[in-house]
Structures are given as structure tokens and as C-alpha cells.
Biotite code that builds the C-alpha atoms (Angstrom):
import biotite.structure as struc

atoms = struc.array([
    struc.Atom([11.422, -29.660, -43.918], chain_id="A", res_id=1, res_name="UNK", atom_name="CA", element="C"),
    struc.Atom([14.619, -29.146, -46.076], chain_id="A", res_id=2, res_name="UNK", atom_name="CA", element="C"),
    struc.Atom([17.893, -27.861, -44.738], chain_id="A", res_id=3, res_name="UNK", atom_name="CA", element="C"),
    struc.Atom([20.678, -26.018, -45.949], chain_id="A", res_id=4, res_name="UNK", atom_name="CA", element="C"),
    struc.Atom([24.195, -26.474, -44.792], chain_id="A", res_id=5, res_name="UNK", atom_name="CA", element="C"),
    struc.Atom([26.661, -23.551, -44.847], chain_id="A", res_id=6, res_name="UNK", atom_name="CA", element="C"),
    struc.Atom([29.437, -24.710, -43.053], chain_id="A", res_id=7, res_name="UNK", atom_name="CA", element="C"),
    struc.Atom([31.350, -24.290, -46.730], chain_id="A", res_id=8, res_name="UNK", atom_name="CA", element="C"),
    struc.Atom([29.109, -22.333, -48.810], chain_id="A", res_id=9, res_name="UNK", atom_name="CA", element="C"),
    struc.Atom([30.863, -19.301, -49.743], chain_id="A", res_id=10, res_name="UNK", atom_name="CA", element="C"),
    struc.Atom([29.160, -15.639, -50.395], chain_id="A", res_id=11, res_name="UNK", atom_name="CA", element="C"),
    struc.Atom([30.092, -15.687, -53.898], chain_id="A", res_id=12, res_name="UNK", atom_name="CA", element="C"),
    struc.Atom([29.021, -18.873, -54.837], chain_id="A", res_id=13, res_name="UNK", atom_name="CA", element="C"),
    struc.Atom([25.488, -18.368, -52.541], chain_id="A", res_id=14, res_name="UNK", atom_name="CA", element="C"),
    struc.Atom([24.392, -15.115, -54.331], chain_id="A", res_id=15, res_name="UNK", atom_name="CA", element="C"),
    struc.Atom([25.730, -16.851, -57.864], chain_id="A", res_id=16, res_name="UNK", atom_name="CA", element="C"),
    struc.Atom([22.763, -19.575, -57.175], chain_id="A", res_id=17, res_name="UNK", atom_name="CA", element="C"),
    struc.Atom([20.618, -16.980, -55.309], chain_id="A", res_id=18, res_name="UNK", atom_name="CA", element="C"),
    struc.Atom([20.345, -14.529, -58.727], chain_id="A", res_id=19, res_name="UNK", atom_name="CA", element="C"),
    struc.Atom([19.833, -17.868, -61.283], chain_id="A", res_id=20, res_name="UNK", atom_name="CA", element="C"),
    struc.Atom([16.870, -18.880, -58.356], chain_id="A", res_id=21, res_name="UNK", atom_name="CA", element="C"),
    struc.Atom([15.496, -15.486, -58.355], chain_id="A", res_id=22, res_name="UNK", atom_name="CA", element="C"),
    struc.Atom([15.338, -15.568, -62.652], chain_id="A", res_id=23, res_name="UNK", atom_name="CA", element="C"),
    struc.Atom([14.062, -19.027, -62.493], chain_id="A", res_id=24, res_name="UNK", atom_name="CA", element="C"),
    struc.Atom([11.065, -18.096, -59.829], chain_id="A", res_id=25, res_name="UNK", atom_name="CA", element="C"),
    struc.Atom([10.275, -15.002, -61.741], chain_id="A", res_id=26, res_name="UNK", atom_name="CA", element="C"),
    struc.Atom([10.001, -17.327, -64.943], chain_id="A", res_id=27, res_name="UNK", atom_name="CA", element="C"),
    struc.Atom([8.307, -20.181, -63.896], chain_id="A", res_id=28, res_name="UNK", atom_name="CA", element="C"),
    struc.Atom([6.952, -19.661, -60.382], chain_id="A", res_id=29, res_name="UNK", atom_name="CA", element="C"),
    struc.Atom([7.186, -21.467, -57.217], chain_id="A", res_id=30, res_name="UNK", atom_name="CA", element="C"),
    struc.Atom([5.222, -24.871, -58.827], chain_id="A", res_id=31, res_name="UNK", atom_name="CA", element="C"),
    struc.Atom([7.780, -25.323, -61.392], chain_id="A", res_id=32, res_name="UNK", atom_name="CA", element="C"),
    struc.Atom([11.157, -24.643, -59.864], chain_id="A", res_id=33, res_name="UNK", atom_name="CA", element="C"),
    struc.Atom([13.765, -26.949, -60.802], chain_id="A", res_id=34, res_name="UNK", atom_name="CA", element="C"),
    struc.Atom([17.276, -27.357, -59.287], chain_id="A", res_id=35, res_name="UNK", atom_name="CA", element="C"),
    struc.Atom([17.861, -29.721, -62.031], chain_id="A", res_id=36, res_name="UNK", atom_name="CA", element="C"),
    struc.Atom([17.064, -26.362, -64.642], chain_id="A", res_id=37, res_name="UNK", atom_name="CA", element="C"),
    struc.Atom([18.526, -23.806, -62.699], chain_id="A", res_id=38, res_name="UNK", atom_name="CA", element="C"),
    struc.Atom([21.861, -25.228, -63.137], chain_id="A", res_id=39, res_name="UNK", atom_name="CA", element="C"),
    struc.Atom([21.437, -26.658, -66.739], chain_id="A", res_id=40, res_name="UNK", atom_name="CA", element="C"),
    struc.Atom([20.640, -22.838, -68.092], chain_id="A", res_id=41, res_name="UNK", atom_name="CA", element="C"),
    struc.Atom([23.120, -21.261, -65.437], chain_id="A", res_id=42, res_name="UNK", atom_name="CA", element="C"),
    struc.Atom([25.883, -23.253, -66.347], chain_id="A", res_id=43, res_name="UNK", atom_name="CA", element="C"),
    struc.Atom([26.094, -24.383, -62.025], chain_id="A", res_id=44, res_name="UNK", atom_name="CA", element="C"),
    struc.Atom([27.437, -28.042, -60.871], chain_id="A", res_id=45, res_name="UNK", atom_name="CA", element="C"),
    struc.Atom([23.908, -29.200, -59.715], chain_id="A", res_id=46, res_name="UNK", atom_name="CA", element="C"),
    struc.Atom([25.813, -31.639, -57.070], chain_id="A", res_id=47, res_name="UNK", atom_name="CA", element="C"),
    struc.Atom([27.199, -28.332, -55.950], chain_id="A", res_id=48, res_name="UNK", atom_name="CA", element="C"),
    struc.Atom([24.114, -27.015, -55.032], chain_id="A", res_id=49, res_name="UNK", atom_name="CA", element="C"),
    struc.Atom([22.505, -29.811, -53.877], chain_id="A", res_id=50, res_name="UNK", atom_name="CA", element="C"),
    struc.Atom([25.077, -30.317, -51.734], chain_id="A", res_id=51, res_name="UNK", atom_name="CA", element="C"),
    struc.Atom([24.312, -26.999, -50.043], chain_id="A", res_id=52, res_name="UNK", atom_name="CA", element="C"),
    struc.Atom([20.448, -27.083, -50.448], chain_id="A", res_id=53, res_name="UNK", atom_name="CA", element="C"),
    struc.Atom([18.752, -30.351, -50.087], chain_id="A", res_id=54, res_name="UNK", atom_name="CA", element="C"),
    struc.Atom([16.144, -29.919, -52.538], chain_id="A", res_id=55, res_name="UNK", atom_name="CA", element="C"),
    struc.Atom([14.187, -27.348, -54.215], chain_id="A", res_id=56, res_name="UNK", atom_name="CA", element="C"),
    struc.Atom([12.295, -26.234, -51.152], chain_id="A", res_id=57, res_name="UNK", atom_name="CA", element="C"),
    struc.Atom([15.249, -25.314, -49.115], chain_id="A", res_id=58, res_name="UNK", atom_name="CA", element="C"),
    struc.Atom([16.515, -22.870, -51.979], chain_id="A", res_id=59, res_name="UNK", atom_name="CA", element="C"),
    struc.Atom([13.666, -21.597, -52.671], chain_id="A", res_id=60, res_name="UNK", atom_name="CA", element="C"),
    struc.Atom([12.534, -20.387, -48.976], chain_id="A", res_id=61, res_name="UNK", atom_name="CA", element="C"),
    struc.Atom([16.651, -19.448, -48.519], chain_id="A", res_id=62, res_name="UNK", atom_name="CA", element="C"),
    struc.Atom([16.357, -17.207, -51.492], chain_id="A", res_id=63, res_name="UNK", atom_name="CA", element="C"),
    struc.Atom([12.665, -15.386, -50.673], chain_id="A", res_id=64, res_name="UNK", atom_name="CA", element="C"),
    struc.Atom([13.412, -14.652, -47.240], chain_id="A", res_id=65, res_name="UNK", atom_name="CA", element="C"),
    struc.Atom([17.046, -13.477, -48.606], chain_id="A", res_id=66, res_name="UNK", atom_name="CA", element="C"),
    struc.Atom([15.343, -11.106, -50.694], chain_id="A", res_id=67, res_name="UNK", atom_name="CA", element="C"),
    struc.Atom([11.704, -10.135, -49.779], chain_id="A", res_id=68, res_name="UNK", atom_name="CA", element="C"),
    struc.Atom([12.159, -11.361, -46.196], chain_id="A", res_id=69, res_name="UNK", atom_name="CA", element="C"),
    struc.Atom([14.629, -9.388, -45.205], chain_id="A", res_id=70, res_name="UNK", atom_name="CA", element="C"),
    struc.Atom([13.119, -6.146, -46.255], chain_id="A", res_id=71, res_name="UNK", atom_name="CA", element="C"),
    struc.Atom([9.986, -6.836, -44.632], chain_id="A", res_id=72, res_name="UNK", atom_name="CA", element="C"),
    struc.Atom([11.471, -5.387, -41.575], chain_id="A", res_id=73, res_name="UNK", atom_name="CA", element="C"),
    struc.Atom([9.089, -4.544, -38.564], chain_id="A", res_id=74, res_name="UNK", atom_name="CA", element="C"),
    struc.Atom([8.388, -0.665, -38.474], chain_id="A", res_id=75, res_name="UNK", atom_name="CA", element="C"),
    struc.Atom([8.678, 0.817, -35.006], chain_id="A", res_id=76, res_name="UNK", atom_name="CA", element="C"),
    struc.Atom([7.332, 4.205, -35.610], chain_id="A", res_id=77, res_name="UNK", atom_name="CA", element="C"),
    struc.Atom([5.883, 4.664, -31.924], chain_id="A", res_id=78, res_name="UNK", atom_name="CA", element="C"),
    struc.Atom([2.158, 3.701, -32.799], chain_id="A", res_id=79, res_name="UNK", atom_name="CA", element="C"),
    struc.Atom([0.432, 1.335, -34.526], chain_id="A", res_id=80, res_name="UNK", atom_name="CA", element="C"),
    struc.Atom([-1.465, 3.278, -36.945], chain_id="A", res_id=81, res_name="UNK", atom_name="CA", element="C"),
    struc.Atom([1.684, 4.667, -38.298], chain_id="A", res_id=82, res_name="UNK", atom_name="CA", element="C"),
    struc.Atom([3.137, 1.139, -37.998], chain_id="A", res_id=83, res_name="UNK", atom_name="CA", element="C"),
    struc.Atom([0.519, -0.179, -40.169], chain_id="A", res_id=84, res_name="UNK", atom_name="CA", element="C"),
    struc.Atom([1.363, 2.744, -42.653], chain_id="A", res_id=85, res_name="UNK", atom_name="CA", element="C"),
    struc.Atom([4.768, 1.638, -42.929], chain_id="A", res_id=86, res_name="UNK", atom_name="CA", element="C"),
    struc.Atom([3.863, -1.902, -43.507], chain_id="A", res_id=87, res_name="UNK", atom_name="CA", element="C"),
    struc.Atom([1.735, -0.964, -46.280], chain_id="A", res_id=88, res_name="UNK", atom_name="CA", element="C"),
    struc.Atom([3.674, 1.305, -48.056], chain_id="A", res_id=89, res_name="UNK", atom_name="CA", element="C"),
    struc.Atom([6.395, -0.870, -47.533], chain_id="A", res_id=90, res_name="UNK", atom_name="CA", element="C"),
    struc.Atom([4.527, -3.778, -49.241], chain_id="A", res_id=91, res_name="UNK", atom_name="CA", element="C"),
    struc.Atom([3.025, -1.530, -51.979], chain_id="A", res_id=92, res_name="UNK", atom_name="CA", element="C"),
    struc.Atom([6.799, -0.138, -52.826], chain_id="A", res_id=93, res_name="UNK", atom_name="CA", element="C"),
    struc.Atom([8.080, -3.997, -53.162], chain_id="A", res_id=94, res_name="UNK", atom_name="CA", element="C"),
    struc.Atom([4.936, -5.173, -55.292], chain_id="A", res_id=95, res_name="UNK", atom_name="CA", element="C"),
    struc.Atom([5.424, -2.016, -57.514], chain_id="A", res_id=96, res_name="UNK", atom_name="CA", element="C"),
    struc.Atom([9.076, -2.298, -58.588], chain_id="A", res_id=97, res_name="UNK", atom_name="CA", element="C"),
    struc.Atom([9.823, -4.900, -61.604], chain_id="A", res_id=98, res_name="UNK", atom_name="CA", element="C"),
    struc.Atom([11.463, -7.997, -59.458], chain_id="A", res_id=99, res_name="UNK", atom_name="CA", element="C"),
    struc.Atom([8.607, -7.740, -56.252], chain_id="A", res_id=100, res_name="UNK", atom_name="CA", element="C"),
    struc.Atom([5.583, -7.415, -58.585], chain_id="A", res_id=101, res_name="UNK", atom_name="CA", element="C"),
    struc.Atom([7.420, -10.986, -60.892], chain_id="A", res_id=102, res_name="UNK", atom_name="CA", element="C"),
    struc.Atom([8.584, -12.388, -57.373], chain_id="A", res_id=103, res_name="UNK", atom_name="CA", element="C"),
    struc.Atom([4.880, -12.223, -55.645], chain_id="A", res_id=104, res_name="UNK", atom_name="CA", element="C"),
    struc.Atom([3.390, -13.446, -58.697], chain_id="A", res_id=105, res_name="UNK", atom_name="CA", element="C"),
    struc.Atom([5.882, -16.537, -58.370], chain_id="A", res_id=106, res_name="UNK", atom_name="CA", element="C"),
    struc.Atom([3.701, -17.282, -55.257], chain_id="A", res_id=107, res_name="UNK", atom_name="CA", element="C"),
    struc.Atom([0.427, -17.328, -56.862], chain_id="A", res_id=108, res_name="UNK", atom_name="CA", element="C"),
    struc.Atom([-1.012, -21.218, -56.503], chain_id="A", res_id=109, res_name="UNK", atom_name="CA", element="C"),
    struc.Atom([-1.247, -22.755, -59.715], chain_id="A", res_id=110, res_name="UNK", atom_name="CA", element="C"),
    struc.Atom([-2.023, -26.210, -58.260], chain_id="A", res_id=111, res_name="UNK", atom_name="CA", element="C"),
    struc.Atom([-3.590, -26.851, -54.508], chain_id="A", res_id=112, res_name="UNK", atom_name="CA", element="C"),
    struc.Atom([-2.013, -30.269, -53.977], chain_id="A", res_id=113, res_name="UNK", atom_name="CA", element="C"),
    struc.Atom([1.608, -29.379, -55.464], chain_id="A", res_id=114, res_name="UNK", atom_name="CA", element="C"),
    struc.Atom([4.414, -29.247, -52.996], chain_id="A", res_id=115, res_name="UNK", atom_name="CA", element="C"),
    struc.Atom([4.411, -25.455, -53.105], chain_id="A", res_id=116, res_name="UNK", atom_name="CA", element="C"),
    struc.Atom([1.566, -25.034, -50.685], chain_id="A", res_id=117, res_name="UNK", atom_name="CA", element="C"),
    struc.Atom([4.255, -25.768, -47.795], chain_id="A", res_id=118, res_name="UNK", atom_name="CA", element="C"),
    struc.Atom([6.691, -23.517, -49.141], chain_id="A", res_id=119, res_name="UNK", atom_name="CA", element="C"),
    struc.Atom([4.562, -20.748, -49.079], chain_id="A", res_id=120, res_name="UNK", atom_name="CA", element="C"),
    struc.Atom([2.951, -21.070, -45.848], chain_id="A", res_id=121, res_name="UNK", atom_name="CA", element="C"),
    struc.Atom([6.730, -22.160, -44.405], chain_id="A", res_id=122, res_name="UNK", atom_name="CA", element="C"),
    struc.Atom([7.366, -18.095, -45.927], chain_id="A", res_id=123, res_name="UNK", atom_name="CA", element="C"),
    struc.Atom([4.445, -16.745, -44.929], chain_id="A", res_id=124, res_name="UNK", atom_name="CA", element="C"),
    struc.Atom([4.843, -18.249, -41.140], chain_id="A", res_id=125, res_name="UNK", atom_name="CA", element="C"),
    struc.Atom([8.471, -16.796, -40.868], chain_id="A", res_id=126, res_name="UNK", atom_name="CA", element="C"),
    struc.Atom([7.656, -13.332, -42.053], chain_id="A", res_id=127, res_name="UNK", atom_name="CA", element="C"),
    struc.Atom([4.192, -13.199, -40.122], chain_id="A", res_id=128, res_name="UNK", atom_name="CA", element="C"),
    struc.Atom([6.338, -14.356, -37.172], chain_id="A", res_id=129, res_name="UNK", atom_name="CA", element="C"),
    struc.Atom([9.356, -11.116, -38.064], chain_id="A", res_id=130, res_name="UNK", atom_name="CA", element="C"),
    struc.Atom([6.677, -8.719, -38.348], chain_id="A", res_id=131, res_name="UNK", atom_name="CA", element="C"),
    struc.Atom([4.511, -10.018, -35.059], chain_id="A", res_id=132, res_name="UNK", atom_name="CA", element="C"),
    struc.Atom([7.160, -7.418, -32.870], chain_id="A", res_id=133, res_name="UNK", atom_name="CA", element="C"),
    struc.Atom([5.005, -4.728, -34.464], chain_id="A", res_id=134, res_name="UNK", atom_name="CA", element="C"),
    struc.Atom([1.657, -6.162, -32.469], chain_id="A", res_id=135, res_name="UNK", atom_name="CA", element="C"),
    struc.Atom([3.352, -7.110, -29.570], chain_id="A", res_id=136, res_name="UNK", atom_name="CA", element="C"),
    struc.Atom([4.795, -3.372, -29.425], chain_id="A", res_id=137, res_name="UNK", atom_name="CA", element="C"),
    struc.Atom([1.365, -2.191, -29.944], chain_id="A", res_id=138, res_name="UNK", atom_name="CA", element="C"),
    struc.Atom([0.302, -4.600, -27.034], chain_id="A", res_id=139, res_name="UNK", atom_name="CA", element="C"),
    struc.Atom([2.568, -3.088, -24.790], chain_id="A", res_id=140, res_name="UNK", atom_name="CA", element="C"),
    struc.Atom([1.598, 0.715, -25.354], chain_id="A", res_id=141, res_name="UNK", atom_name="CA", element="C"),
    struc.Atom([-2.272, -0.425, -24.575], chain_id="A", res_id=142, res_name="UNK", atom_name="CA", element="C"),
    struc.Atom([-2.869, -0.166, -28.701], chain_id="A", res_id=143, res_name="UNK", atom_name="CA", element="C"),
    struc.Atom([-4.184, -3.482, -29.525], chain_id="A", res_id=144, res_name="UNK", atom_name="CA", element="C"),
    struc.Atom([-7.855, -5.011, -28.713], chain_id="A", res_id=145, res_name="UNK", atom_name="CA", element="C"),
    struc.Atom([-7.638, -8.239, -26.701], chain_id="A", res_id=146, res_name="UNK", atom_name="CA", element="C"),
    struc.Atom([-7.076, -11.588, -28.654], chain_id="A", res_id=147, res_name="UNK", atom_name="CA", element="C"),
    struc.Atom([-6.158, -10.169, -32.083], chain_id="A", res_id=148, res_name="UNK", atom_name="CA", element="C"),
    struc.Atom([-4.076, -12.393, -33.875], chain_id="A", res_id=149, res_name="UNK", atom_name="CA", element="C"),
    struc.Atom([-0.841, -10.658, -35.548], chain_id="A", res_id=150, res_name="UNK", atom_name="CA", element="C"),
    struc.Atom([-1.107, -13.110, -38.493], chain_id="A", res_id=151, res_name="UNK", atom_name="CA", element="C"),
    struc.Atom([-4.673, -12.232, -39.459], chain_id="A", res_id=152, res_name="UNK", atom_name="CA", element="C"),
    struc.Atom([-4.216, -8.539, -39.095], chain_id="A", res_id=153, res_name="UNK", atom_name="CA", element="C"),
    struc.Atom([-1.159, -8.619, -41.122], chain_id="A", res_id=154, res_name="UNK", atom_name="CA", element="C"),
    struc.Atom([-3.588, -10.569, -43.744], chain_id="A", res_id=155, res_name="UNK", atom_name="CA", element="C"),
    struc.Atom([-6.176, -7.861, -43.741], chain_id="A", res_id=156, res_name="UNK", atom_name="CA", element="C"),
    struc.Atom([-3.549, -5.141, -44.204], chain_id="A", res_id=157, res_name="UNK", atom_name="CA", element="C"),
    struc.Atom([-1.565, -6.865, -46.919], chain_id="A", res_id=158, res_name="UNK", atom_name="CA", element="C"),
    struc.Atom([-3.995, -9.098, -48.841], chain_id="A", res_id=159, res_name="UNK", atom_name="CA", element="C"),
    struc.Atom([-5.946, -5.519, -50.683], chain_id="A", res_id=160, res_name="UNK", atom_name="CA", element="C"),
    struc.Atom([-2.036, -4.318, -51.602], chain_id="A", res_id=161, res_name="UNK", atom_name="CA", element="C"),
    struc.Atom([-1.519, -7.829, -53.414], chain_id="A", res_id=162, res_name="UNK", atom_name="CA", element="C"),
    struc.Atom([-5.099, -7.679, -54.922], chain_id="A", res_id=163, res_name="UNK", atom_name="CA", element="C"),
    struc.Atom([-4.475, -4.895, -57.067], chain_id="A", res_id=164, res_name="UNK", atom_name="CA", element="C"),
    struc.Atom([-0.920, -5.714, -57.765], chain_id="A", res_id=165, res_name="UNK", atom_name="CA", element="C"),
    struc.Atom([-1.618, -8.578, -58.755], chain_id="A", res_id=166, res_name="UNK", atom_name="CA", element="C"),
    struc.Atom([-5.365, -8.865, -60.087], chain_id="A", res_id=167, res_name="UNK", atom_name="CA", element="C"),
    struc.Atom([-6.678, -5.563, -60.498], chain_id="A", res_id=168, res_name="UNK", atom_name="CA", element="C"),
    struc.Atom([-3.680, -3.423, -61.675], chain_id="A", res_id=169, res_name="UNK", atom_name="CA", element="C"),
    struc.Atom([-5.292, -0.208, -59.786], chain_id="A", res_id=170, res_name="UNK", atom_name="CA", element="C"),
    struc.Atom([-3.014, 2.241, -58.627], chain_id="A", res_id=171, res_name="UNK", atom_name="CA", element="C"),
    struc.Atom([-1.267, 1.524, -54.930], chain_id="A", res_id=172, res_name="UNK", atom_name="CA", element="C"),
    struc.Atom([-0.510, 4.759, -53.824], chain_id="A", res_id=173, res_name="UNK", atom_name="CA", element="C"),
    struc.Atom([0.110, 6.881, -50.478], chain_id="A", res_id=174, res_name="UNK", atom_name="CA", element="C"),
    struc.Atom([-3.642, 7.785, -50.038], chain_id="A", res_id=175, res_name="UNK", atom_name="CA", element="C"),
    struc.Atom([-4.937, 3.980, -50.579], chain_id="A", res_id=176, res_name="UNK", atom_name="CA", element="C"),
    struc.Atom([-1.981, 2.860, -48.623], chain_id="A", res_id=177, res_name="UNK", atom_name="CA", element="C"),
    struc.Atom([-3.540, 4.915, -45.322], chain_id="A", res_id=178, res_name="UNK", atom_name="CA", element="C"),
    struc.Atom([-6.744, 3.609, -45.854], chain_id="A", res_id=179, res_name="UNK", atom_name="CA", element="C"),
    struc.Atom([-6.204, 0.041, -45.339], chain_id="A", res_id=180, res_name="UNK", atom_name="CA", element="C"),
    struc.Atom([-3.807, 0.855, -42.623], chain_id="A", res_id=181, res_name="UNK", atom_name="CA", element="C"),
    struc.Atom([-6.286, 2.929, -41.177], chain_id="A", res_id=182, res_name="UNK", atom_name="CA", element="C"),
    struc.Atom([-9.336, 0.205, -41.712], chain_id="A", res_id=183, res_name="UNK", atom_name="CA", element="C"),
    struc.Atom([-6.855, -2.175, -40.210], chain_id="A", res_id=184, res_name="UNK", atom_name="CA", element="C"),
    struc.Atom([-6.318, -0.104, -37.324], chain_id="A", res_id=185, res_name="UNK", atom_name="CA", element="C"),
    struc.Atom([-10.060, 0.816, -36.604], chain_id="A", res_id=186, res_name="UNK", atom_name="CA", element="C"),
    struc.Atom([-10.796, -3.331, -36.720], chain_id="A", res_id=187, res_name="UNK", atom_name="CA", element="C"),
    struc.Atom([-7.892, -4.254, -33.946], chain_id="A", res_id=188, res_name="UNK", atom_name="CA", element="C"),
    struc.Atom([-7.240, -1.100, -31.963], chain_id="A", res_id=189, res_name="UNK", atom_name="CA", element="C"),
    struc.Atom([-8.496, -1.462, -28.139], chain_id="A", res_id=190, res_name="UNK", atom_name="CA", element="C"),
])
């Protein structure tokens, strides 16, 4: 897949083409990305960028797991159940502010045989793969039924969170937050 090279990229002039990425996703969506736009309406040296990200793929998964990667960070409240909690509620708190709810809808598949579909399984592969610790803990205390796969539990819990964010529009709170930890739990605790 695409690289990036950082030997000379500077903080400044990363987060300068991280913010116009992030305003360009949240307008038009992973399908319809553009280097070529991003630095026409930002007023950035597209060479410059290009010479830093290889193509619209690299920035984009550079600037989602930036952002929405990095606060997906693996709970490690002592038990699973509660660990599912946190992932929930953590997930429900990003979908419900203003720039999670525009970034996740920036994901939605407009197209099946567009480009995109890599870049968002490339995303969803890394953060499955950050967030796996929590299983593996649970494996370790004797939490977790035999053969569950991390990826597909993390599906189960997060997949009703993004339905109503995204679809639906019904309230995400604390109480509906437990319950599909909790269903999660009952389906892969030994």
C-alpha cells in the first residue's frame, strides 16, 4: 500500500495538511478525497505533500488513525465486561461530538468497487488489531470463550453504536451503551 516518508516532514507543516484532510473527508468522504483539491482550496504546494504522502490513501489512513485511531485506546479496566463498557462509551462519545459523527460518516461506502474499500479495511485492521490487547487480557484472566475472534466481537459491540449514529439518530446513551456491552459479553464470555 502507500507510504509516507517523514524523515523531513515537520509537525507544523503535518498537522497544517492533517486539519485541510480532516475538512476535506468531512466534506466529501473517503470516495472523493483529492490531494489535488485539498491543496487547491488550502492554498498547500501539492508537490509538497505528495512528496510526504504518496497518494491519497497514505494521507488519508495517516490522518484517521492520527485522529480517531489514537483515541481508540484499549481499556484495561480489570474485566471484560467493564472493558466492553469502555469501548462503547468510548465509541458512542466520538460518534456524538460534531467532527466523529462527520468523520464516521466519511467512511460510509458510496461505491463497492472504488479504491476506498482498502482504505477502510487497511483502518479497520489497524484499530481491530490496537484494541485486540483488550481480548487477549480477557484471555489471560480465564474471561473469554475458546476461539472468539477479537475482530468480530469488536464488530458486534461497535456496529449497533454506528447504526444509530449514523442511520437511526436514536439516542446513544450510558444505559444502551451497557447493553450491548453486556450482550457482547454474554455471547463471548467462557
Amino acid at each position: 500500500m502507500s507510504t509516507i516518508d517523514e524523515a523531513e516532514l515537520t509537525p507544523e507543516f503535518r498537522e497544517r495538511v492533517h486539519a485541510a484532510a480532516r475538512e476535506e473527508l468531512t466534506q466529501w468522504g473517503i470516495d472523493r478525497f483529492s490531494i489535488m483539491a485539498l491543496a487547491d482550496r488550502n492554498g498547500l504546494p501539492v508537490q509538497n505533500i505528495l512528496r510526504f504522502w504518496s497518494d491519497e490513501a497514505a494521507l488519508i489512513i495517516d490522518v484517521l488513525l492520527d485522529g480517531a485511531g489514537r483515541q481508540a485506546m484499549a481499556p484495561d479496566t480489570g474485566s471484560l465486561r467493564d472493558d466492553l463498557y469502555a469501548l462503547a462509551a468510548g465509541m458512542a462519545a466520538y460518534v456524538g461530538s460534531d467532527h466523529g459523527h462527520q468523520i464516521q460518516g466519511s467512511h460510509l461506502i458510496g461505491e463497492p468497487f472504488l479504491d476506498g474499500i482498502e482504505i477502510r479495511r487497511t483502518l479497520w485492521r489497524v484499530r481491530a488489531q490496537r484494541l485486540s490487547v483488550v481480548f487477549s487480557r480477557a484471555h489471560e484472566r480465564g474471561e473469554l470463550r475458546a476461539g472468539v475472534d477479537p475482530a468480530i466481537a469488536l464488530e458486534m459491540l461497535l456496529a449497533p453504536i454506528n447504526m444509530r449514529a449514523l442511520f437511526t439518530g436514536e439516542p446513544i446513551d450510558e444505559p444502551y451503551c451497557r447493553r450491548v456491552a453486556d450482550l457482547v459479553w454474554q455471547a463471548i464470555r467462557s
